[in-house]
C-alpha positions as CSV (number, residue, x, y, z in Angstrom):
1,X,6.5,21.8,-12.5
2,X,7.8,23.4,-9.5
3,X,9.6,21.5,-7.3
4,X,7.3,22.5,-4.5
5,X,3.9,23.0,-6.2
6,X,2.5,19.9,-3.9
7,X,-1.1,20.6,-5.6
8,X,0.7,19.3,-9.2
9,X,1.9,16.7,-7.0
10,X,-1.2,16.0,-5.4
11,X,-3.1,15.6,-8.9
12,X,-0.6,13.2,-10.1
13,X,-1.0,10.9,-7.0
14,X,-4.6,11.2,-7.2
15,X,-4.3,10.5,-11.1
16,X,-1.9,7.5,-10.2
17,X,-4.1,5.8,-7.2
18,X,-7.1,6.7,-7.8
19,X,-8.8,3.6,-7.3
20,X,-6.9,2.8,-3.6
21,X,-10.5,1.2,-2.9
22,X,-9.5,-2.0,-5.2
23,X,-7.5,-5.0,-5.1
24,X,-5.3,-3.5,-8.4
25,X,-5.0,0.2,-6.8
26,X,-3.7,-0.9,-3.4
27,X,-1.3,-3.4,-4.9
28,X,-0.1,-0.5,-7.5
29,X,0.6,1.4,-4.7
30,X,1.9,-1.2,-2.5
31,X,4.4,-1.9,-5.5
32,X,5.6,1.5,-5.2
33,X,6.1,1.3,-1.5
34,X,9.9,1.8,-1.9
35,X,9.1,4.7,-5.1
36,X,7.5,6.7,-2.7
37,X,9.7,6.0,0.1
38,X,12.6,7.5,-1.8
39,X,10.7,10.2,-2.9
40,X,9.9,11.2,0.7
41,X,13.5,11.6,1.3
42,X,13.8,13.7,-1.5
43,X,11.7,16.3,-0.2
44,X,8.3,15.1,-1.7
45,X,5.7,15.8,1.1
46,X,2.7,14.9,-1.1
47,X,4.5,10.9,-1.3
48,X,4.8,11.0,2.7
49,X,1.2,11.7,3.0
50,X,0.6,8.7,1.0
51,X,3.2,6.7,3.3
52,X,1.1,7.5,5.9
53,X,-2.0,7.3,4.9
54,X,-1.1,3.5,3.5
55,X,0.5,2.8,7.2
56,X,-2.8,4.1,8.8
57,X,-5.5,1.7,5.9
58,X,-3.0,-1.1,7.3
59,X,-3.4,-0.3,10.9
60,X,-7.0,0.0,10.5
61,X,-7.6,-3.2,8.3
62,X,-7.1,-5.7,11.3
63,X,-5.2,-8.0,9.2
64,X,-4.4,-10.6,10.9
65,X,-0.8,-11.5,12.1
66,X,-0.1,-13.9,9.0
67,X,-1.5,-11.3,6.5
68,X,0.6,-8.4,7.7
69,X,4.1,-10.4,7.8
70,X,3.3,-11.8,4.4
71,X,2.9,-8.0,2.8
72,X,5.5,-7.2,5.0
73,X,7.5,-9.8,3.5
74,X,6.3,-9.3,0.1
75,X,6.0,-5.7,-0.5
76,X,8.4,-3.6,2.2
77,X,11.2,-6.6,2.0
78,X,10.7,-7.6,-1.5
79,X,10.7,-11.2,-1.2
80,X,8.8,-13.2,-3.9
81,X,6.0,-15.2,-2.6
82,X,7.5,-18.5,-2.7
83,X,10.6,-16.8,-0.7
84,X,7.6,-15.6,1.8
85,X,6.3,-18.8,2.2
86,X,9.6,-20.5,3.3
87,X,10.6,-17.9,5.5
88,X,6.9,-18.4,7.3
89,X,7.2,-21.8,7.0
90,X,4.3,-22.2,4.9
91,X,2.7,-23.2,1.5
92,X,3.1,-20.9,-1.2
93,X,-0.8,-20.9,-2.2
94,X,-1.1,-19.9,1.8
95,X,0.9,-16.9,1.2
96,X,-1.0,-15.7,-1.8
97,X,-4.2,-16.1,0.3
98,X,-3.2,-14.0,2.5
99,X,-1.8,-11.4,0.3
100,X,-5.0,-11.7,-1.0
101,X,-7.0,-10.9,1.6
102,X,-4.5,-8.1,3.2
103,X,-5.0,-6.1,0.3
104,X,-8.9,-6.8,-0.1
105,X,-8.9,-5.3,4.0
106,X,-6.7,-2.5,2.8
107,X,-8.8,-1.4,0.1
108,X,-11.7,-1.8,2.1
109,X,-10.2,1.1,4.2
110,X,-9.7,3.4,1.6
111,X,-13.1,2.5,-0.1
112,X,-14.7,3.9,3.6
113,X,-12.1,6.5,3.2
114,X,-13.9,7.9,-0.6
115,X,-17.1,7.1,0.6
116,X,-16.8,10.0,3.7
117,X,-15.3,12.1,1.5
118,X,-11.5,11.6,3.2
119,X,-8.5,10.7,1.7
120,X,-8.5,9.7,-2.8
């Protein structure tokens, strides 16, 4: 594979997240936040579109203040979740809640996203 053949790249991605409009596909790629990131910065235009496109689902899921920092915490920062909850100051069951229901918004987002024909 070509280094720039971004429609090889563009199948794989689909291949890899191709369920973004469920709990496991966002947290897959949420996982591979800092993959992708490095991969950007290697010249991989296909993983900054994903970048994006994850930072715009987020924007667009209205998660509430709580809910962002916790995948903020959890995902971009790599804390566990009980490190999460100390730094918020709350219970550990809290934080999973609201990982919970971060990534249920996100992949709500994306779920619109197939169903008008845009993005995976």
């Amino acid at each position: 594979m070509s280094v720039y053949d971004k429609e090889t790249k563009i199948r794989r991605y689909s291949t890899q997240y191709h369920s973004l409009g469920t709990l496991l596909g966002v947290r897959r790629l949420l996982r591979d936040y800092h993959i992708l990131k490095e991969r950007r910065y290697a010249g991989d235009y296909v993983a900054c579109d994903v970048l994006t496109d994850l930072d715009t689902a987020i924007s667009l899921a209205h998660l509430t203040i709580r809910q962002f920092q916790t995948l903020k915490l959890i995902y971009f920062n790599d804390l566990t979740q009980k490190s999460a909850a100390e730094q918020l100051d709350l219970r550990q069951d809290t934080i999973s809640r609201h990982e919970k229901v971060a990534i249920q918004k996100v992949a709500a987002v994306y779920h619109y996203w197939t169903e008008i024909g845009e993005g995976y």
